[in-house]
N, C-alpha and C positions, 0 to 999 in steps of 0.2 A: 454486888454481882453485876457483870460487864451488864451490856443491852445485847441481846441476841444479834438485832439489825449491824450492830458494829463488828462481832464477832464474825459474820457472812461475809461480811465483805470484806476483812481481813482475811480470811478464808479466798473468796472469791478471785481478789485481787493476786495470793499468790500465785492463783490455777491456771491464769490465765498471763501471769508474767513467765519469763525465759526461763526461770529458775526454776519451773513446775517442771521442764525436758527432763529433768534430770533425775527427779524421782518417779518410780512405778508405783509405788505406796505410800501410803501416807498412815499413821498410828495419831490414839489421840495423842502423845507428848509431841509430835511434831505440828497437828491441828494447836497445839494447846503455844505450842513457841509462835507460830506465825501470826497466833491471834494478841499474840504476848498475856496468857493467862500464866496462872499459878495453879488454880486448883480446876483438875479432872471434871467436877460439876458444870464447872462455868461452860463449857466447851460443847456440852452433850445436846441443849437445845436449839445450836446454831447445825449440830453437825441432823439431827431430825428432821431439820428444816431443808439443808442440802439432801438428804437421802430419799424428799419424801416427791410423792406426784408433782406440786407446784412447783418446783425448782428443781430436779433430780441432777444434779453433779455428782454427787457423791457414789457409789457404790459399796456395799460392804460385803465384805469377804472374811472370812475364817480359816484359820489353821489351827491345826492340831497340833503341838509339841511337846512331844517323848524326850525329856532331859535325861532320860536311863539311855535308850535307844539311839539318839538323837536323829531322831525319825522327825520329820517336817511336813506335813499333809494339807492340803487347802481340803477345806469339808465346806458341800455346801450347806446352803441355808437349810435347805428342807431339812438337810440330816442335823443340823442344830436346834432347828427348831423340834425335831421329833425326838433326838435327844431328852431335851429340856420336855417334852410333855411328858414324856414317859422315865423319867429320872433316871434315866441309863443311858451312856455312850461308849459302843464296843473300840477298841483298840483300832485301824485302819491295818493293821497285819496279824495280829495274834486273832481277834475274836472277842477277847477277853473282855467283858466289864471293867470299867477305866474308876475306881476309886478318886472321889471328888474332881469328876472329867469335866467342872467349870475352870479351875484352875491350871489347865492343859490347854485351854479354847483361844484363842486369841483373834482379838476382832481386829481390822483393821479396813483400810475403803482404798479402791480404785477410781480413777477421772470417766465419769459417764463420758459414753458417745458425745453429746451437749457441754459436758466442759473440753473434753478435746477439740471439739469445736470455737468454743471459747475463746481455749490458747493459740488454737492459730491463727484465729479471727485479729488476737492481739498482735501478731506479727507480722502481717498483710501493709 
């Protein structure tokens, strides 16, 4: 398993290069290519690290994806996390109780205020 410390700064390093202009999101398979991982595990205690108080670059965000509908929804957190307490998450247009509504969720992160700061910092 990588070292986290190396993973961050692979991480880091892209946020703050030219090539971060370009994307608005980031998913873990694309945290998972910059960090050059293979497996989805490896990647998750570098990206806690970025999302959390001590270092906050990261941000995470949610959507919702209707593959019937092809309905696209950013949900936030709250409503994720009260989702997830309450084992139900209603549909963003019908109402409806969403049958296995983990498998619809898609997590993904935006560049905090501080790594934007970051990036341009590297450009200066």
């Amino acid at each position: 398993m990588p070292h986290t410390r190396g993973v961050c700064v692979a991480i880091v390093e892209f946020i703050a290069s030219e090539a971060h202009q370009f994307v608005d999101r980031l998913t873990f398979g694309q945290l998972m290519r910059v960090a050059g991982l293979e497996d989805p595990a490896d990647v998750i205690p570098a990206v806690q690290y970025l999302t959390g108080a001590r270092l906050h670059l990261l941000d995470p965000r949610f959507e919702f994806i209707d593959e019937v509908t092809d309905l696209v929804e950013e949900i936030s957190l709250e409503a994720v996390a009260q989702a997830r307490a309450e084992s139900v998450f209603y549909h963003p247009d019908s109402g409806e109780p969403v049958e296995d509504f983990e498998k619809s969720l898609f997590m993904y992160f935006v560049p905090s205020p501080d790594a934007l700061a970051l990036s341009r910092g590297s450009n200066d």
